[in-house]
Each structure stands twice: as C-alpha cells, then as structure tokens.
C-alpha positions in Angstrom: 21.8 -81.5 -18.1 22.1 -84.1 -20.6 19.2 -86.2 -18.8 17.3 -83.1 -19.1 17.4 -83.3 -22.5 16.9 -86.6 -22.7 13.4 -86.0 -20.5 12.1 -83.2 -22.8 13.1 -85.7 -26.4 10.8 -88.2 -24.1 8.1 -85.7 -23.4 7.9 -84.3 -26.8 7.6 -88.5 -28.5 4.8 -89.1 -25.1 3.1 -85.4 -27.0 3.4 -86.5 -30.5 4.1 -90.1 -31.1 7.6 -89.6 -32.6 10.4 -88.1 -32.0 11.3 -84.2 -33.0 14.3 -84.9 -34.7 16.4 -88.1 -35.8 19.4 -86.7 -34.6 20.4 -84.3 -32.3 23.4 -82.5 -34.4 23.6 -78.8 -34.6 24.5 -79.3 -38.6 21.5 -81.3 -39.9 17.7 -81.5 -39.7 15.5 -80.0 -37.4 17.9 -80.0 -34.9 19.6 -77.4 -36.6 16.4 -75.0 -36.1 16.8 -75.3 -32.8 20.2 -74.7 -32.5 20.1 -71.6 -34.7 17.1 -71.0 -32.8 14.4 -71.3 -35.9 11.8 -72.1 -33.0 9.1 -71.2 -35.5 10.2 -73.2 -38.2 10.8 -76.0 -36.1 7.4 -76.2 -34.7 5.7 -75.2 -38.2 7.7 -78.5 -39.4 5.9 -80.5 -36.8 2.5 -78.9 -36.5 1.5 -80.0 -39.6 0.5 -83.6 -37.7 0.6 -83.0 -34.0 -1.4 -79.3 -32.4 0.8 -78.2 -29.2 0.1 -76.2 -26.6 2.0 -72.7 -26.5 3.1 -73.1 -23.0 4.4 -76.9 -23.9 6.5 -75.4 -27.0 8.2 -73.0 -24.5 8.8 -75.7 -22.4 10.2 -78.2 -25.3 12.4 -75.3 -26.2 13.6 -74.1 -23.0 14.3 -78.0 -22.1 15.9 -78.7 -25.9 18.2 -74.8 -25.7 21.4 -76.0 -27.7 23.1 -74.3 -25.4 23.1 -76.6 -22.0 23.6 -73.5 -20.1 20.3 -72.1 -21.2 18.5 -75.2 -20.5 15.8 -75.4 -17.5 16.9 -76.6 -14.3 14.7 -79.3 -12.3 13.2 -76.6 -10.2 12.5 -74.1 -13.4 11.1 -76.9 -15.1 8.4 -77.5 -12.0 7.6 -74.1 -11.9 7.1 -73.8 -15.5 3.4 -72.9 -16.5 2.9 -76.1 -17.9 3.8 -78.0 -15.6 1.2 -76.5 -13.1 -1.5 -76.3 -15.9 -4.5 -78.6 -15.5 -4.5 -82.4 -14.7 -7.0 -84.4 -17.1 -9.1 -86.7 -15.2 -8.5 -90.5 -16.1 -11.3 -90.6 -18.5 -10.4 -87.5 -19.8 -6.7 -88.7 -20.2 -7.9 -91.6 -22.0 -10.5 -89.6 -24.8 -7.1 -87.5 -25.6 -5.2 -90.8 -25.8 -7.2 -92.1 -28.3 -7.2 -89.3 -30.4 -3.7 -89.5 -31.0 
C-alpha cells in the first residue's frame, strides 16, 4: 500500500512539478486536508498554479485516502478512468511539457 502512495506522491510531482505536501502527517499541512478529507480545499490550495483534470484529482485522492484501506488497488488503479483516458502523441506530449 505504502508504494502505492508513494506512486500517486510521484504522479502528482510528474502533474505539477512539486510535490502536494512536504509531509505526509495527518496533524499538519495539506496533508491534513486530506486526511480530514478537505479534498476541495486541498485541490483549491494547489490549483492556484497547476489546472488538473477531474478524473486525475479522483485518482490523486483515491491513491493518497489516509486510510490505507480505502486506497486503490493495482487493478482499481488500471481501471480507473484516467488511466484509460487518451494517450497524447509524442509531439503532443512534448507542447504540454513545455508548457509546464
């Protein structure tokens, strides 16, 4: 679970270009959104610089649950919406890279 969690912190710095909290403690910071499940808040705090996707919040959220037990398995995370969404072609990929 924990590399899980590990994977979506990953995804979310690959997304935005920094990390979506400093640490991850229920008590402090925007961790603490999450765990007292302030979703909204949480992504209003961070869509101030980075625009994403609803279908990659859900996924960010599902993946980040403070609860390990409500986090995504491997085969709910592949079967998540945006994970089938569309594939960018590589000069496509590269016009969204360096707009970031």
């Amino acid at each position: 679970m924990n590399d899980l969690f590990a994977a979506a912190v990953t995804l979310f710095i690959l997304t935005a270009g920094r990390a979506p909290f400093i640490v991850a403690n229920p008590n402090t910071g925007l961790y603490n959104l999450i765990a007292l499940n302030y979703v909204d808040k949480f992504w209003n705090a961070h869509e101030k610089r980075t625009k994403f996707s609803p279908q990659l919040k859900d996924l960010l959220v599902s993946m980040l649950a403070f609860n390990p037990t409500h986090r995504l398995t491997i085969p709910e995370i592949l079967a998540h919406p945006w994970m089938a969404g569309e594939i960018l072609a590589p000069e496509q990929l590269e016009t969204e890279m360096r707009r970031i």
